[in-house]
N, C-alpha and C positions, 0 to 999 in steps of 0.2 A: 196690678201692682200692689192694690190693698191689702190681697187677698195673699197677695206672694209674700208680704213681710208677715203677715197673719201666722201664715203657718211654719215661717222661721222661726217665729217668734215662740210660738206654740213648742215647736221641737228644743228650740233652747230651754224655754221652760222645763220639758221633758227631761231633759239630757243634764239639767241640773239637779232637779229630783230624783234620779237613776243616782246621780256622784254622791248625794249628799244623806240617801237616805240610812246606810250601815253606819257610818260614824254618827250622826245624830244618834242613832240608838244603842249605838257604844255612849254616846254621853249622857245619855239620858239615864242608863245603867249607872253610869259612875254616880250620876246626881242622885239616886236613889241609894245606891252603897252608900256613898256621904251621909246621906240624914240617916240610914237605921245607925250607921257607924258610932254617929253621934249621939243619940237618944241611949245606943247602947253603953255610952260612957267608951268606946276602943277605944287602946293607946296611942299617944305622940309617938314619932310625929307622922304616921297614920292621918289620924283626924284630930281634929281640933275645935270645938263647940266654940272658940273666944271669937271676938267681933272680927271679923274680915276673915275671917277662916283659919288666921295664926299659922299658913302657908306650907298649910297639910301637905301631905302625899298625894291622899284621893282625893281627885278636886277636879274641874274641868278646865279652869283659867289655863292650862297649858298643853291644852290638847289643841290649840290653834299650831303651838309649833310643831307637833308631827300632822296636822291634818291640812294644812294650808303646804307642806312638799308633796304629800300625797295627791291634792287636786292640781296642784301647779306640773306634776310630773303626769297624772293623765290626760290635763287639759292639751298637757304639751306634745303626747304620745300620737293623741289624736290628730294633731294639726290644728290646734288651738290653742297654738301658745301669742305672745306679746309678737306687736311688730318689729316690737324694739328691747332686746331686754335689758339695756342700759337704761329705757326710760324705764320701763318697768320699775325695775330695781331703786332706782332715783324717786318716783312720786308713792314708789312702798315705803320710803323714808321720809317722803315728803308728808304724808299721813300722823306724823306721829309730830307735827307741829300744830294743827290743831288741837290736837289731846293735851300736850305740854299748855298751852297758852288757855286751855279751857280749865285745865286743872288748877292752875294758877289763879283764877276769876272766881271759882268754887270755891277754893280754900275757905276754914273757918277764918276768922282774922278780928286782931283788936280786943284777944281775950274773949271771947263767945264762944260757945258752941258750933254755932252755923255760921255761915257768911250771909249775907244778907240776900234774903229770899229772891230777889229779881236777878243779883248777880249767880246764884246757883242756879238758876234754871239756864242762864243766858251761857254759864260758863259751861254745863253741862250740854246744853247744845251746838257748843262750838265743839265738845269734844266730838259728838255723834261725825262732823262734817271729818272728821280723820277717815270716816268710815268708806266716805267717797271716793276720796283722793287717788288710793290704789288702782283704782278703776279705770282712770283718764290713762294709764298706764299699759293696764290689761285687763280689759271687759271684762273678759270671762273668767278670770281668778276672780276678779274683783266678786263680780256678781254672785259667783259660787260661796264666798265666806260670809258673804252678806247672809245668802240664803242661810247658810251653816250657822251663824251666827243666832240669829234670829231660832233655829231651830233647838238650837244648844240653850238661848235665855230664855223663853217663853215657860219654858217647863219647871224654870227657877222660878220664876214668876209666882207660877201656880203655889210652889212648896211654898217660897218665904208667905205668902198669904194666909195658906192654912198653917203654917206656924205661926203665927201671929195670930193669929183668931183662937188660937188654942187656952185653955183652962181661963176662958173669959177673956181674953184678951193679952193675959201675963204672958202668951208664948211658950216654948217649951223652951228654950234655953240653947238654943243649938244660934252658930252663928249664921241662921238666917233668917233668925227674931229677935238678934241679939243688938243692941244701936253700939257703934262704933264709939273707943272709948273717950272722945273729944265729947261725946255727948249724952255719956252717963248722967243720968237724974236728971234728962229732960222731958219734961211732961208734956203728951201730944197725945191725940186721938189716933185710933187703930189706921185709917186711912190716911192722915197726915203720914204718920210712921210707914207704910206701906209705901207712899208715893216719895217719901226722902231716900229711903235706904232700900227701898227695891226699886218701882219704876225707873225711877228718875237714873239711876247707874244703872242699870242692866240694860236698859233701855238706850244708853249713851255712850256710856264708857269701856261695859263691858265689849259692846257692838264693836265699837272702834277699835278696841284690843287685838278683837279677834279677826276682822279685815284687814290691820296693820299688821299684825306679829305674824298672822300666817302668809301675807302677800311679801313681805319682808322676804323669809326663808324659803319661800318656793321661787320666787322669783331670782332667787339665788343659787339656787339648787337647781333652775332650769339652765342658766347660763355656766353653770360650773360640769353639768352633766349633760346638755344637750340632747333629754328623750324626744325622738321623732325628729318631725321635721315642720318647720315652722309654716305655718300655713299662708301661703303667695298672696293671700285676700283677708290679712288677718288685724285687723284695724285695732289703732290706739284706742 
């Protein structure tokens, strides 16, 4: 029986790194267009160098809503879709009450810059738990935007780091060295700075984004278009 979950287990692993590997590398592309975009000075609203990105064109934050219909329509082609896709649909919405209520604990507050260090970690890990949520719904979307997720920030990671370590430390200027304008002229070491405004969101918020907003619209887009046919043995 070990052995038999063993190499399910192995095959889903598989059959999720088969779905997820072209779009990752379409966003990894986009994340590399963004930075020369940016270094290059290209125009609005293209790209945008100000803190948060200033809600460019080239960007990847919204490639969860075309790539989370895309894995919900092959999961589902397959015979991999939800058991249920009312629940589905319901804990893809349900997801996004953790984020609201973690966002909320984050916030700066009281005139500061930051919120108070214990409450931004605490508030920023309730958001991650969004991330889960979609899943109790539909495993395998679920699990697939996680992977996806993960795949799409990692590589963010990287860049905002060596931006940040750039010309000593000063960064290059592009919004993924740049601190969010609540917290202009606050002074912090390279790796405080690193783990505010990269870890710690990419690592939480963006995740949750991207398992929320893409389980949201495929899980809607299965039950509105019904690809395939729902698999007999296909568990919450």
């Amino acid at each position: 029986m070990n052995e038999t979950n063993s190499r399910l287990s192995e095959k889903g692993a598989a059959n999720t790194a088969a779905l997820i590997t072209i779009p990752a590398i379409i966003t990894l592309a986009i994340t590399i267009l963004r930075l020369v975009g940016e270094l290059q000075h290209w125009p609005r609203p293209w790209f945008d160098a100000a803190a948060g990105g200033g809600g460019a064109i080239i960007g990847i934050s919204w490639l969860p809503l075309i790539f989370g219909p895309y894995f919900a329509w092959k999961l589902a082609a397959a015979g991999e879709g939800p058991a249920s896709v009312g629940k589905a649909i319901g804990l893809a919405f349900g997801g996004l009450v953790p984020i609201i209520v973690g966002a909320i604990l984050a916030m700066p507050r009281g005139g500061t810059h930051e919120a108070p260090f214990a409450l931004f970690i605490v508030g920023s890990l309730i958001m991650l738990l969004g991330a889960f949520v979609p899943g109790l719904g539909w495993k395998g979307l679920g699990n697939t935007l996680l992977a996806y997720a993960l795949a799409a920030r990692i590589p963010v990671l990287i860049v905002m780091f060596i931006a940040m370590s750039a010309n000593g430390g000063q960064g290059w200027g592009t919004h993924y060295d740049v601190l969010p304008t609540f917290m202009a002229g606050t002074q912090m070491s390279l790796m405080r700075k690193f783990f505010t405004i990269g870890i710690m969101p990419q690592l939480t918020f963006w995740i949750a984004w991207t398992v929320v907003a893409g389980s949201i619209l495929g899980s809607i887009v299965v039950a509105v278009a019904r690809p395939g046919k729902r698999a007999a043995n296909a568990t919450a």
